[in-house]
N, C-alpha and C positions, 0 to 999 in steps of 0.2 A: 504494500500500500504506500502512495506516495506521502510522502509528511507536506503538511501544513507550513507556507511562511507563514512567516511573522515579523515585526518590524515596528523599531524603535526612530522615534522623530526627534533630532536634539537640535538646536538653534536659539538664535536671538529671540525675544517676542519681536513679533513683526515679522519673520523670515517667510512663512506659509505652511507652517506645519499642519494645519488642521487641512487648508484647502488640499495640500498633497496628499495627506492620509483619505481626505474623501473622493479625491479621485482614484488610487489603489484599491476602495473595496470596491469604488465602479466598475473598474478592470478586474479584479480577481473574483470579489464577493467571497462571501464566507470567511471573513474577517470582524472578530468582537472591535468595535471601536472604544478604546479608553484613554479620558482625555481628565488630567490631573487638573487641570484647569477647571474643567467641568465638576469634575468631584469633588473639589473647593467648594466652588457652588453651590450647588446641591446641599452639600453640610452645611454653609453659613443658614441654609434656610430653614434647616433644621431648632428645636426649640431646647437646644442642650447645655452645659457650662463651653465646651470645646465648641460649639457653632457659633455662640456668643462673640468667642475671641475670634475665631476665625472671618467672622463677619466685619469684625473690626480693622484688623487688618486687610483685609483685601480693600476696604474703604480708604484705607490708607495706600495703599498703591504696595503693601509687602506682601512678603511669603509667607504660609504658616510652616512652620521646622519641618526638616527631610524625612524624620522619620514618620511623619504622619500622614505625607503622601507616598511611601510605600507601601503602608498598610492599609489604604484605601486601594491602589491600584492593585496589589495582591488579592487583598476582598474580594474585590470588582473580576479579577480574572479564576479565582479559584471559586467561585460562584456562578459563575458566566460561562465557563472558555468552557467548549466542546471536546473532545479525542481530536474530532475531524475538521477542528474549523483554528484559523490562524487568530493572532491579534497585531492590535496597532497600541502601542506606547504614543502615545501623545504629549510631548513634554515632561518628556521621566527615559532614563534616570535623569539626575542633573548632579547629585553630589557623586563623587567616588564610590563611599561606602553605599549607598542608593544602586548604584550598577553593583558593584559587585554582589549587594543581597539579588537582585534580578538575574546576574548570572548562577548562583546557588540554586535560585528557584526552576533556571531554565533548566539546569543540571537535573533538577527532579523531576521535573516534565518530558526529560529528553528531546528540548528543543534550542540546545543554543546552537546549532550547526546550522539550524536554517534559519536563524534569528539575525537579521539583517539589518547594523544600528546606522541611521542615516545621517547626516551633518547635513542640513540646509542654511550652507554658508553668507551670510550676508553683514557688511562691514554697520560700525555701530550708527554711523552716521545714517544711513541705511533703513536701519532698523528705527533711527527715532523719525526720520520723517515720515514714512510708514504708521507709524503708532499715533502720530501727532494729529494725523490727516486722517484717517482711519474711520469709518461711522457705523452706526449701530441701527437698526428699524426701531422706533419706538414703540411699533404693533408688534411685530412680531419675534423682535429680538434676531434678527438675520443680518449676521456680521459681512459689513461690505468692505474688503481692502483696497489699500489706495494703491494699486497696480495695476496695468494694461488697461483695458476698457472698463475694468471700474472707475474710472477716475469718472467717467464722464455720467455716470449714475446720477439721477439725483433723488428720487425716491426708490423706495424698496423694490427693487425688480420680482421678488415675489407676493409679495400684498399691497404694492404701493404704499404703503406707511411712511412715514416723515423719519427723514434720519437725521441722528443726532451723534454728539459725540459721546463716547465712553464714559463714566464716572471715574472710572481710574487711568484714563489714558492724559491725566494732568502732565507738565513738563516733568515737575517734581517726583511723580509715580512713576512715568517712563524711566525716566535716570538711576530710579532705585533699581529696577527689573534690569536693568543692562548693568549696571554697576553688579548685582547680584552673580551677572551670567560670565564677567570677567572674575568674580575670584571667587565662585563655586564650579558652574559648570563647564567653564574653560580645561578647568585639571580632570574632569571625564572625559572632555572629549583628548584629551596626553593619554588617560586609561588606555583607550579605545587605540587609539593610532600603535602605542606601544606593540600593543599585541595583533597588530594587524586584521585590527575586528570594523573600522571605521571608515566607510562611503560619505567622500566628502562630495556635497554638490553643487555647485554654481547656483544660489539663491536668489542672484538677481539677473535672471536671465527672465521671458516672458514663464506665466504658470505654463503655456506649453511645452517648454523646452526645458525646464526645470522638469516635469514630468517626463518628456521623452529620458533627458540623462536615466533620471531615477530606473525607468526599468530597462535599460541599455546594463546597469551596473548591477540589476541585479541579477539578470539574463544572464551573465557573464559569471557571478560568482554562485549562482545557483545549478551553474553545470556540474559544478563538484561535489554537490549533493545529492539523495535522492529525495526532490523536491519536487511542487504541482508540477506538472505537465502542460499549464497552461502560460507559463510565463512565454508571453510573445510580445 
């Protein structure tokens, strides 16, 4: 039976991580989608002492501590994840110790061979105009990036709703998130490179082409596996 990818999303906020991972379950399917960001979320709305703080922080433009989005995305996938069906890391790991619990866990899953961790590379400058410009539907919550033909967006292309900016996409909130990704998740992606586990991508090329690279490289490193069949 052929095994399941899988794949881990790391980069700046702003890079395209989520747009990329939703075009890969387009193309593959059968992919869990988890997005650490999203399971922030989610918990701040919860009515608990930890949703409280985490609420507060994300209002704040911070992170809540590494170990708590481990054991969310662990949760999330050992609750979730099928035999037969791959996942998407969505902004995790990010600290060192973070990957290496993830690689432990792939170990017991017997999927880190085809567990594919991606760099969607893009310079910080980059990333803050990206973030800064960036708007939200205020119906529907349908996040529109300031790349390619979105720029020229001006209501929700799926509900028409009124877009607005971020509540945490402040100058001050960005710069803590890029500050954060230089001296935490910088030294994952050294992890990653060291051991020759790391697909780095040209982040600011069109979402086209940023997708083509992505599965040109996984095409390539997934011949030495016995992975889908479907990678074309």
């Amino acid at each position: 039976m052929n095994k399941p990818l899988n794949f881990t999303f790391i980069g700046r906020s702003g890079s395209g991580k989520g747009t990329q991972a939703k075009l890969l379950i387009k193309h593959f399917g059968n992919l869990l989608y988890v997005s650490t960001g999203d399971l922030f979320r989610d918990l701040s709305k919860a009515n608990t002492d930890t949703s409280i703080r985490v609420q507060k922080i994300i209002e704040e433009g911070g992170l809540p501590f590494d170990d708590l989005a481990a054991a969310l995305w662990m949760h999330k996938l050992a609750y979730n994840l099928k035999e037969n069906e791959g996942f998407i890391l969505d902004g995790a790991p990010r600290r060192v110790n973070e990957a290496q619990t993830l690689d432990r866990y792939l170990d017991f899953l017997e999927r880190k061979e085809t567990c594919f961790n991606l760099l969607i590379d893009i310079s910080r400058q980059e990333a803050f105009d990206r973030l800064s410009k960036r708007r939200i539907c205020k119906n529907c919550g349908r996040l529109i990036p300031w790349v390619g033909e979105f720029k020229k967006i001006k209501v929700c292309d799926k509900c028409g709703g009124e877009l607005i900016t971020r509540a945490d996409d402040t100058s001050e909130a960005i710069n803590n998130r890029l500050d954060y990704y230089e001296e935490r998740v910088a030294p994952t992606v050294k992890y990653y490179e060291e051991q020759d586990r790391l697909i780095k991508i040209n982040g600011e090329q069109s979402i086209e082409d940023v997708f083509k690279e992505i599965l040109e490289n996984v095409k390539c490193q997934s011949s030495n596996v016995n992975s889908m069949s479907n990678v074309k």
